[in-house]
N, CA, C and O of each residue as an XYZ file, in Angstrom:
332
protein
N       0.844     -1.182      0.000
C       0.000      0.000      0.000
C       0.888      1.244      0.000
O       1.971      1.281      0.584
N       0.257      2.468     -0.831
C       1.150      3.351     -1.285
C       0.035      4.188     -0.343
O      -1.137      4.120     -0.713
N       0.429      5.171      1.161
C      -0.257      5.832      1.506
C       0.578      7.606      1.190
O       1.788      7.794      1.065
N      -0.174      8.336      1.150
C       0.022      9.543      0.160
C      -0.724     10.474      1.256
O      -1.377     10.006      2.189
N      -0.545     11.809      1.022
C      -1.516     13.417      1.510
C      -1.566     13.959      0.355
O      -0.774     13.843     -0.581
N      -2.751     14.708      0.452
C      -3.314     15.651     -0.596
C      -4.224     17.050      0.430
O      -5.202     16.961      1.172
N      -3.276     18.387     -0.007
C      -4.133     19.296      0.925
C      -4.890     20.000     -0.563
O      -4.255     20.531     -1.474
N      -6.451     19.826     -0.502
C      -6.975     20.731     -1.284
C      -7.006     21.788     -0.678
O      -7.109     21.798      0.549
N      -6.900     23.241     -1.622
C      -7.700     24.884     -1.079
C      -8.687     24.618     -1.916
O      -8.801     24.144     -3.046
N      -9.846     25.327     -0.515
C     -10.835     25.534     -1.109
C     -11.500     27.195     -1.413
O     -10.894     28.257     -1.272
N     -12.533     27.045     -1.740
C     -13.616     26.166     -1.219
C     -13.985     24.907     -2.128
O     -13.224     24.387     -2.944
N     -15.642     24.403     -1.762
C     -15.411     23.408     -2.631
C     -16.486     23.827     -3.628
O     -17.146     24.845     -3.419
N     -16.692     23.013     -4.787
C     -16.348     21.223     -4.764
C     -15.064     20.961     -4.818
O     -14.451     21.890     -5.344
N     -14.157     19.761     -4.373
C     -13.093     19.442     -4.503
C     -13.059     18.505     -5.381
O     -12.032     17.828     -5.415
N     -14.105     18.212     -6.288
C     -13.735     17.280     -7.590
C     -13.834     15.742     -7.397
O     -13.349     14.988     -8.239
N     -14.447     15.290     -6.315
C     -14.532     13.955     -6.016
C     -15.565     13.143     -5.731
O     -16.227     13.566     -4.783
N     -16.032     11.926     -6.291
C     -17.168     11.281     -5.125
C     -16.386      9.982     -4.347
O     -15.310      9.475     -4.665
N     -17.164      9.665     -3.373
C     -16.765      8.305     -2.465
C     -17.658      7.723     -2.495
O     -18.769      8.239     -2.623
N     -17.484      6.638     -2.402
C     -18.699      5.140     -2.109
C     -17.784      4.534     -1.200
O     -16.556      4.620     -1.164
N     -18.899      3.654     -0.176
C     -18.807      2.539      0.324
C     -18.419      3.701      1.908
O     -18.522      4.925      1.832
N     -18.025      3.026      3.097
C     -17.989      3.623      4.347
C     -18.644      1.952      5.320
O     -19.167      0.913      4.918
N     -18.242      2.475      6.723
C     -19.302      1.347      7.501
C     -20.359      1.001      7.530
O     -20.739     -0.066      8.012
N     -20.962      1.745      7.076
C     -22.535      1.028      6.727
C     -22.682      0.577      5.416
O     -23.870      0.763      5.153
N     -22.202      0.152      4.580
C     -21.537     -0.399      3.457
C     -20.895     -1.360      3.438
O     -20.793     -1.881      2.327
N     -20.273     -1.951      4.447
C     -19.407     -3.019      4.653
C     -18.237     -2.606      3.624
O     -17.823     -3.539      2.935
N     -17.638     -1.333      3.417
C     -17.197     -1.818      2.860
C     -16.132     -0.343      2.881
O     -16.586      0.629      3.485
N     -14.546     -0.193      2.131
C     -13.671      0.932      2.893
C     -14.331      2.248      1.909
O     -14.865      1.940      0.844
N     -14.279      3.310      2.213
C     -14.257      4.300      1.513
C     -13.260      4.388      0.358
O     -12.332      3.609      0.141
N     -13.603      5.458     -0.338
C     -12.738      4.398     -2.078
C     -13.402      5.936     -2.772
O     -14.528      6.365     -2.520
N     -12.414      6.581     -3.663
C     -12.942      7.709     -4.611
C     -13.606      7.026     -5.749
O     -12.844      6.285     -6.370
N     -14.875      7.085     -6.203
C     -15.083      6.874     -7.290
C     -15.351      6.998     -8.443
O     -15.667      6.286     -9.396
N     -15.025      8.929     -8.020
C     -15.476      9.470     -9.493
C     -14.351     10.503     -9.546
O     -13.954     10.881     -8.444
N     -13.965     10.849    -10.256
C     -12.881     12.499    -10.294
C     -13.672     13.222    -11.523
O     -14.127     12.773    -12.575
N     -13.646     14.711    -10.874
C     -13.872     15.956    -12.182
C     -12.946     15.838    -12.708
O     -12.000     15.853    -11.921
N     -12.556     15.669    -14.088
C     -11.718     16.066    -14.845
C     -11.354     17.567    -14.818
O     -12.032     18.572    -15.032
N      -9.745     17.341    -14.405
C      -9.547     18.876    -14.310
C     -10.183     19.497    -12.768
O     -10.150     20.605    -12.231
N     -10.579     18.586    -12.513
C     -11.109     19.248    -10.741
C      -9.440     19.452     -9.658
O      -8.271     19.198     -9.946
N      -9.985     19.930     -8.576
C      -9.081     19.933     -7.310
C      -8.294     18.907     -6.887
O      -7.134     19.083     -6.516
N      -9.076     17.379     -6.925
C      -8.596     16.109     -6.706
C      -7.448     15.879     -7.781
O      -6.220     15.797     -7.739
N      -8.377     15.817     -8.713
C      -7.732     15.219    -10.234
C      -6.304     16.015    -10.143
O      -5.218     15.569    -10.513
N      -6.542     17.203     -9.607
C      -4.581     18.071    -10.057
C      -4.079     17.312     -8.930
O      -3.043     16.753     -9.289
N      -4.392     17.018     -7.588
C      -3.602     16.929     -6.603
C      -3.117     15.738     -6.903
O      -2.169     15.485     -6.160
N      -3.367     14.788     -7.752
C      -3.264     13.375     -8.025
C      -3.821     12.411     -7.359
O      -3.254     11.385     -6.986
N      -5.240     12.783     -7.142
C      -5.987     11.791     -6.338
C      -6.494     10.354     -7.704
O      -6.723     10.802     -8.827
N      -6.570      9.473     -7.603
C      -6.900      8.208     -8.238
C      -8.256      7.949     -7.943
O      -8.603      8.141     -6.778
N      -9.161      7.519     -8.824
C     -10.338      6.635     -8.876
C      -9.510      4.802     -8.204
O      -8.562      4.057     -8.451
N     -10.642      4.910     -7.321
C     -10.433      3.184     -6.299
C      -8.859      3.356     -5.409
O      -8.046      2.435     -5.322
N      -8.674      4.693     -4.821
C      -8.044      5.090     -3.571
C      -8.895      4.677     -2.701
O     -10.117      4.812     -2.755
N      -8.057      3.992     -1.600
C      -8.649      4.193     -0.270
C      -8.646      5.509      0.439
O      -7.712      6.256      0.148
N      -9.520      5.932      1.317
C      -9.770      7.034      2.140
C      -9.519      6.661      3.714
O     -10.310      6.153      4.509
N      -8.459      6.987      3.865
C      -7.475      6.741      5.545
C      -7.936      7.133      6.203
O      -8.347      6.497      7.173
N      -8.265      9.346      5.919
C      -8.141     10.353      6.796
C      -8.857     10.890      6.087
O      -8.947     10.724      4.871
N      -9.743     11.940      7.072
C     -10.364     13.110      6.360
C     -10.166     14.238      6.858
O     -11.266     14.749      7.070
N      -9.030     15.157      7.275
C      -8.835     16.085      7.916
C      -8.233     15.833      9.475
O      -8.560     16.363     10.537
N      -7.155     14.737      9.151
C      -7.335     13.886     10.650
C      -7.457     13.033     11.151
O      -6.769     12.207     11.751
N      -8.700     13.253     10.841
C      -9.698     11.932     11.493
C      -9.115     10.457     10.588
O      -8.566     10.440      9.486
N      -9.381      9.548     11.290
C      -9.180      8.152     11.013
C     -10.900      8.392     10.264
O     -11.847      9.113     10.580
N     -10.685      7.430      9.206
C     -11.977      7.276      7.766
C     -12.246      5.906      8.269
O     -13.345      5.601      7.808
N     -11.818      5.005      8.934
C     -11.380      3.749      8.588
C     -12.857      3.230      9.326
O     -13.135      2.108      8.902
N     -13.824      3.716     10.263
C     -14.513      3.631     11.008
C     -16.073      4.111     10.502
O     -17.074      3.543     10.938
N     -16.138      5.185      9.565
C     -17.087      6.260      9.294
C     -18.059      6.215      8.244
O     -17.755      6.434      7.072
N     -19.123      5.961      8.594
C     -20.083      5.994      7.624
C     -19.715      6.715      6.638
O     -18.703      7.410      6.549
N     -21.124      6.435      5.361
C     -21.126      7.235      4.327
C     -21.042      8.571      4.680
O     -20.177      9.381      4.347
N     -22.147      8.753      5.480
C     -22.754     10.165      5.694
C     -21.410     10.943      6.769
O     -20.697     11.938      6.631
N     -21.519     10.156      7.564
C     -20.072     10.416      8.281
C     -18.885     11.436      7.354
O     -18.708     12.648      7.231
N     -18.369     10.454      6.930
C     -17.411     11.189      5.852
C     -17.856     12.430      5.055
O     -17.137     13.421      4.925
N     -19.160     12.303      4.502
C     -19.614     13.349      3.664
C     -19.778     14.916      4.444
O     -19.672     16.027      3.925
N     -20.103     14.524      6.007
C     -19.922     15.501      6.823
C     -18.474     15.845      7.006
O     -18.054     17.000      6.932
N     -18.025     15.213      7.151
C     -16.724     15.359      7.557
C     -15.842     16.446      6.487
O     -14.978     17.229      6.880
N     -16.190     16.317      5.367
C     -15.198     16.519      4.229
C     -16.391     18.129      3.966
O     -15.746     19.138      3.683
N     -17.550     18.279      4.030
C     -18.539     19.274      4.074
C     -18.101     20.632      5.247
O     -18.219     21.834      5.005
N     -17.607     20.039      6.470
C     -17.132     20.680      7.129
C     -15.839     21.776      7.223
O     -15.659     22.779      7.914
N     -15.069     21.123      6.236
C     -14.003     21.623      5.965
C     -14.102     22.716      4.469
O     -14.046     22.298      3.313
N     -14.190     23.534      4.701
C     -14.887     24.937      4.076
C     -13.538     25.533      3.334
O     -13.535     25.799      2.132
N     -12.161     25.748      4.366
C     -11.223     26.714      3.396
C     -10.075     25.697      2.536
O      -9.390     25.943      1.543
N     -10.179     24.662      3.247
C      -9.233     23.149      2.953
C      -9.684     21.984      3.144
O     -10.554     21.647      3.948
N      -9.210     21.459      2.544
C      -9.476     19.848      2.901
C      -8.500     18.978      2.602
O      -8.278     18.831      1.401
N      -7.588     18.102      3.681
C      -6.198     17.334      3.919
C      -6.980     15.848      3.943
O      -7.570     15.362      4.908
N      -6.825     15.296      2.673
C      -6.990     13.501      2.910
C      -5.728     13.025      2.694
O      -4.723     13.497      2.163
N      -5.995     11.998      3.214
C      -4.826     10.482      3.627
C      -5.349      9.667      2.838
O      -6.424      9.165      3.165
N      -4.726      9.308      1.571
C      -5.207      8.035      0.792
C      -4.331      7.085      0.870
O      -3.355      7.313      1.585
N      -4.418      5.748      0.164
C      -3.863      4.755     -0.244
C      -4.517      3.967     -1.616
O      -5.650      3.680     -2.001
N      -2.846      3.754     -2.222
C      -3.313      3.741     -3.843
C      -3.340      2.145     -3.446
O      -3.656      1.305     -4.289
């Protein structure tokens, strides 16, 4: 596992969707990139794992969880992936 940081500036959108979380059975994972979005420059990958969301351990966190999580973060947003 290749674990990596990516600090977006925002605001957002930051160019990304996620699927899957604990109520999913299953890890958080990018599954879409804007072309040309925030993610896409920082070198975020489609089917990354999601570690961190500002911090926080991901490894635990619902869908909605995360979506708050990453919503919250208004001027930046620092994820922890793994390719």
């Amino acid at each position: 596992m290749n674990i990596y940081s990516v600090n977006l500036s925002g605001p957002a959108p930051w160019g990304f969707r996620l699927q899957g979380g604990k109520d999913f059975s299953m890890p958080l994972t990018v599954s879409r990139l804007t072309p040309g979005g925030k993610a896409a420059q920082a070198g975020v990958g489609v089917g990354d794992w999601v570690v961190s969301i500002s911090d926080t351990n991901a490894e635990d966190m619902t869908h909605v969880e995360a979506q708050n999580q990453i919503r919250a973060a208004t001027d930046s947003l620092t994820l922890t992936l793994s390719k």
